[in-house]
C-alpha positions, 0 to 999 in steps of 0.5 A: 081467776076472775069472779065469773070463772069461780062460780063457772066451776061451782055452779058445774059442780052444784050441777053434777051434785045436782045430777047424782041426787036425782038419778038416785031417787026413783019416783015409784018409791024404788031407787037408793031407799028401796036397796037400803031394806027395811025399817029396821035400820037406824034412819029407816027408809023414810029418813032417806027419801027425806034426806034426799028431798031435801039436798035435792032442793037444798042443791036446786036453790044453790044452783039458782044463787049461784045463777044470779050472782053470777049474771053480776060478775059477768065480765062487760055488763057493769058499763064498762068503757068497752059497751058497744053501745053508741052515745048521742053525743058521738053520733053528731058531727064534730065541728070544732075544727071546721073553718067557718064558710065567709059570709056572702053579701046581702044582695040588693033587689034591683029597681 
């Protein structure tokens, strides 16, 4: 597996996590905290929708590491020898194996 391909997989992975997190969250103060009921248990309401705050943004800043040092291991952009670009060099003519044309005589004005 080549380094893109790894962090291919993680940053999917960092996604789906990503995903999950949200969608239990509900941003009229409902979703996973209101089912958990009251207070009254050990961590409370509040300590989940801190804790939820927290790996969302936790997985969101992953997520856009995982982004750019990915972009670094992109096959092709390190200048390999493959680059599609072409050089100033290669676009001139090439003229080691031309034979050089003779030189024609001086001519002389005529009186």
């Amino acid at each position: 597996m080549t380094n893109f391909t790894i962090f291919l997989v993680l940053i999917t992975i960092v996604c789906f996590l990503l995903i999950i997190v949200i969608m239990v969250q509900n941003p009229k103060g409902g979703g996973l905290s209101s089912s958990l009921g009251g207070s009254t248990q050990m961590g409370g309401v509040q300590k989940t929708t801190d804790f939820l705050d927290k790996s969302t943004w936790t997985l969101a800043t992953i997520l856009i590491i995982l982004i750019l040092l990915s972009s670094l291991s992109f096959p092709g952009m390190m200048g390999g020898s493959d680059s599609k670009l072409i050089n100033e060099k290669d676009m001139a003519p090439k003229t080691e194996n031309a034979v050089p044309a003779p030189a024609k005589p001086a001519e002389t004005p005529k009186k």
